[in-house]
Structure formats: C-alpha cells, structure tokens
C-alpha positions as CSV (number, residue, x, y, z in Angstrom):
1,X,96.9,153.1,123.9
2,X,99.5,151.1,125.8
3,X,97.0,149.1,127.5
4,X,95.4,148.0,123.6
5,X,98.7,147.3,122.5
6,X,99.3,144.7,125.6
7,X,96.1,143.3,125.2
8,X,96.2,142.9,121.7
9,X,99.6,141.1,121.7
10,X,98.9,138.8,124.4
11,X,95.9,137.9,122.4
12,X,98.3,137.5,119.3
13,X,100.5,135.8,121.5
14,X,97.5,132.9,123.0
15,X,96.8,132.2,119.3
16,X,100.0,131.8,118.3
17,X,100.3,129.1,121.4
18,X,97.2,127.5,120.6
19,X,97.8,127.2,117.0
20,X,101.7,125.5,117.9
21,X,99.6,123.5,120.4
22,X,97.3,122.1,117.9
23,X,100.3,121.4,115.2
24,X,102.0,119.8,118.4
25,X,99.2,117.8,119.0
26,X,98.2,116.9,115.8
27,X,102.1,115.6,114.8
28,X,101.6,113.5,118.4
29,X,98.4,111.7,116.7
30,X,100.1,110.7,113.3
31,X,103.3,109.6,115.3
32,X,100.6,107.7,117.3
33,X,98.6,106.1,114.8
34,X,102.2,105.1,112.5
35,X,103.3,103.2,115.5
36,X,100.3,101.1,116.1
37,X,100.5,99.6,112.1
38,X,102.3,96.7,111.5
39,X,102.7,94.6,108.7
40,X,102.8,91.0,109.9
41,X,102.6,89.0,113.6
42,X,103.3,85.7,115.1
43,X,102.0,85.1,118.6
44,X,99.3,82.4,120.6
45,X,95.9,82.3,121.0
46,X,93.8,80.4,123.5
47,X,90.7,79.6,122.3
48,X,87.3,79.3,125.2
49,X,86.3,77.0,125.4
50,X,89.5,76.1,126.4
51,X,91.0,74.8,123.3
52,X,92.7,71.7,124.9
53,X,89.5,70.1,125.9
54,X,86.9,70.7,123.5
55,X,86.4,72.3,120.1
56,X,87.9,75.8,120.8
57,X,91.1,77.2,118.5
58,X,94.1,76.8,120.5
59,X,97.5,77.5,119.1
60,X,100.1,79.1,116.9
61,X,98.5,82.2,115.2
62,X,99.9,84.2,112.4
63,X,98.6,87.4,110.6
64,X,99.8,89.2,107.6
65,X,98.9,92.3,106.3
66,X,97.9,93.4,102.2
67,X,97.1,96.9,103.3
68,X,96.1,99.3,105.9
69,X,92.8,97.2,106.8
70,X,92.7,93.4,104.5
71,X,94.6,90.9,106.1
72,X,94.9,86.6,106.3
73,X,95.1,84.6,109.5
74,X,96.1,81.6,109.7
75,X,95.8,79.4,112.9
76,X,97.5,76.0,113.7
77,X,95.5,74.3,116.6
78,X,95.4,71.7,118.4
79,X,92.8,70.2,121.4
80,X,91.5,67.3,122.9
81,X,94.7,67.3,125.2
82,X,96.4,67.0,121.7
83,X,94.8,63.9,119.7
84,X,92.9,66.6,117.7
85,X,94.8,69.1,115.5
86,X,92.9,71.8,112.8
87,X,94.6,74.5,110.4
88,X,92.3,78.0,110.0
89,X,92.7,80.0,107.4
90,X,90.5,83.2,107.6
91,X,90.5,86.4,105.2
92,X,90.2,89.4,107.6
93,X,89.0,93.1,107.3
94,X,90.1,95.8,109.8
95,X,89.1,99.3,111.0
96,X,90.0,101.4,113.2
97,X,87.4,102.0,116.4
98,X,87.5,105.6,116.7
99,X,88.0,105.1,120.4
100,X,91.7,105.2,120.8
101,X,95.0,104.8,118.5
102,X,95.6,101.2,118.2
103,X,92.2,99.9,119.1
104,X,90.9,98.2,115.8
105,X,87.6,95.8,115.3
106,X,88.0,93.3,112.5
107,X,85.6,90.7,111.0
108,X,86.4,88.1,108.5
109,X,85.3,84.7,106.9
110,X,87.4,81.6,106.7
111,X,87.8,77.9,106.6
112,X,89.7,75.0,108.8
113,X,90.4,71.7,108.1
114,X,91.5,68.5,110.1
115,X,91.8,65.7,112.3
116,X,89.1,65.1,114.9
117,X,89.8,62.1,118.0
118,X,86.0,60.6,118.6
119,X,86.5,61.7,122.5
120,X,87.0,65.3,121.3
121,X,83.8,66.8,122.0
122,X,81.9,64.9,124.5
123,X,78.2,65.7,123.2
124,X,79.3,63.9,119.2
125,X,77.1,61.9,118.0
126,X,78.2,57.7,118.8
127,X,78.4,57.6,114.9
128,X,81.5,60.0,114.7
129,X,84.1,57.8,115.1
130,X,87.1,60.1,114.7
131,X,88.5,61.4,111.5
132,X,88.9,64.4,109.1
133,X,86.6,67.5,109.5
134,X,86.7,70.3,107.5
135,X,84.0,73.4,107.5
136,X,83.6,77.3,107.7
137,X,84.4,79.8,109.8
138,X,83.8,83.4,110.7
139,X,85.7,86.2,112.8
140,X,84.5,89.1,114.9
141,X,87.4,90.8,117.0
142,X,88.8,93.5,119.1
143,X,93.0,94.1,119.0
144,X,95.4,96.6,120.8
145,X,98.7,97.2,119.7
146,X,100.6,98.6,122.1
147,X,103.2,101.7,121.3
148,X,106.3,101.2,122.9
149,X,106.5,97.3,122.9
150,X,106.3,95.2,120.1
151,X,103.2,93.3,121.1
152,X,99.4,92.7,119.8
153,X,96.3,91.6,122.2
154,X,92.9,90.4,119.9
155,X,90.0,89.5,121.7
156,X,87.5,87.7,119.6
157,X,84.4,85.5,118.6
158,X,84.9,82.8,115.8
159,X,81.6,80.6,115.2
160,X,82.2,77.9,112.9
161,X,80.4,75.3,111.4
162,X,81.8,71.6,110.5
163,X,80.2,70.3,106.9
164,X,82.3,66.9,106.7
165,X,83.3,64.7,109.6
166,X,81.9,65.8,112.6
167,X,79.1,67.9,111.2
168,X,77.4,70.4,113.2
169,X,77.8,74.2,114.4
170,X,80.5,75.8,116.9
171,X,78.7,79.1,117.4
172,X,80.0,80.0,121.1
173,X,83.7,79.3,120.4
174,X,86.1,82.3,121.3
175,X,89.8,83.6,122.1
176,X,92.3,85.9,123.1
177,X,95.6,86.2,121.4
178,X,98.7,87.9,122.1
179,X,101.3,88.2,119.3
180,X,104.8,90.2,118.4
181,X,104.2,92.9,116.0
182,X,107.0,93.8,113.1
C-alpha cells in the first residue's frame, strides 16, 4: 500500500511538473512573439545589383505598420554613383513563417518614380537620353527581428517594370536591409 501511494504521487507529482512546464513554456512563446512586433522602422538597404551602379534600390528605407501583418514601405534611392535618384512606395503584406519567432515572409505591390542619368544602365537603348521614369513594382521577402536588440534584417526580391522614361523590365533586382525597430 506504501509502495501505490509513492508511486501514485510521484506520478501526480511528474504531471504537475509537466503541466508548470508547458504553462512555463507557453508564457516564453507569447513573450517571444510580443517582442519581435514592432510598429514602425528606419534603417538601409542595399539593393543587388549593387544599387550605386545600375538599376538596383539603394538607400534610406522606412516601414510602417497598420496592423499585425499590412504595412507601407517606402524607399529613397539613389544609383548611378548618385546622378540617378527614385522614391518606392510599396503596400506590403506579412506573415509569420512558422519556422521561428520573428522570422516573417512578406509580399507586396508598389510603385517608384524618378530621375534616370542616360549612363545609368549601360544596356539602355541610345534613344534614352536621361530623364524621369516612373513604373511598378513588386516585393517578395524574408525579415528577422531580433529579441534583445532593436534591429530588423529583410532579405528580398523586388522586380519592377519602368512604363515611362526608360521603359523596360527589372526582374532580377534584389536587397538586404537592416533597420532599427520601435
């Protein structure tokens, strides 16, 4: 009788540590996941190709959140070694991967407008001879935000396509930002 009554309680007493482990552990994953949202961020982004010598967005990026996953981007850049500049405006939805706390995927669709220098890409046409361009764009990314510092790294594809000035697709344009998160 001794020996049930041992056995049962240190049964009674594994439950009751697995059930405090699984309330520890589920408090640890909503602490986890609070700290990786943030509301708005300011950081750079280098653009491949490399933004400063050929059509890749380069630059000041800023992101703003509505909610938990619709957000705007906007991205002042600037290549040609400066004698080309473009603002990007995108609209951006984000989800969370599944993978990890803080690891979110995002796609949105935008549009960029600006000045063009007729050295700027070297495969345009002989009849671009500089001037405004203005077109489409769209987003498909990868971010971390880390817990303990302030800080956001994206990872990301944005094809675009130019319908005035300079006129003609951008599909293999990417970039990897890094921006402080409040």
């Amino acid at each position: 009788m001794l020996l049930i009554s041992f056995v049962s309680g240190n049964l009674k007493l594994s439950a009751m540590r697995r059930s405090i482990n699984i309330v520890l552990l589920v408090l640890l994953i909503g602490v986890s996941l609070n700290a990786q949202e943030y509301k708005n961020s300011v950081g750079v982004r280098v653009g491949v190709p490399l933004g400063f010598t050929t059509m890749g967005h380069s630059g000041a990026t800023i992101k703003h959140f509505f909610d938990k996953t619709n957000a705007i981007e906007g991205i002042v850049s600037s290549y040609s070694f400066g004698t080309s500049i473009a603002l990007t405006g995108l609209f951006e939805n984000e989800h969370w991967t599944g993978i990890y706390p803080g690891i979110n995927w995002y796609w949105g669709l935008g549009a960029h407008m600006g000045y063009m220098d007729k050295n700027a890409i070297s495969s345009s046409p002989s009849s671009f001879n500089g001037g405004g361009v203005m077109g489409f764009d769209g987003v498909l990314g990868v971010e971390y935000t880390f817990d303990e510092i302030p800080l956001n790294i994206c990872v990301d594809i944005m094809p675009n396509i130019n319908l005035i000035g300079y006129v003609g697709p951008n599909l293999f344009v990417s970039g990897i930002s890094a921006r402080y998160v409040f």
